[in-house]
C-alpha positions, 0 to 999 in steps of 0.5 A: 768455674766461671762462665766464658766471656761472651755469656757473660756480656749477653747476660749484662747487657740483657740484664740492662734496663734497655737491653743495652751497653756502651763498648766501653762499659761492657769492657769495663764490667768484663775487665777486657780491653774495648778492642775484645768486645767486638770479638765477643759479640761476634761469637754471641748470636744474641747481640749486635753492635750499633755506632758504639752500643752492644744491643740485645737483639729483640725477640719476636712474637710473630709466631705466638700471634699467628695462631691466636689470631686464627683462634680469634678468627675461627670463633667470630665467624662460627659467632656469625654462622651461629647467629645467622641460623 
């Protein structure tokens, strides 16, 4: 059983070196022709099209830093309180 083909251009073009791939190598490595790779992309939320490259969307670390920048915060002041007293 193989994988539907929107999978299978996410995973290769993730699998790139910079996340990246022209429409027409993604058609080629999917064995499609050029005109299939913009439906494919449109069914898979984790890629786009820009000019003629299917980009893996980057993911965002906002919500890991938030609450290390809190911990961060927290101990420098009770730092501040501490060597005050």
């Amino acid at each position: 059983m193989s994988l539907p083909k929107h999978v299978e251009l996410s995973q290769a073009v993730k699998a790139c070196k910079h996340q990246a791939m022209t429409i027409e190598d993604a058609a080629t490595y999917l064995r499609v022709p050029d005109y299939v790779v913009p439906m494919l992309v449109r069914k898979n939320d984790d890629l786009v099209i820009e000019g003629n490259v299917v980009l893996a969307k980057r993911e965002s670390n906002a919500l890991v830093l938030i609450p290390i920048l809190v911990f961060v915060g927290i101990i420098l002041i009770a730092g501040l309180i501490g060597g005050i007293g």
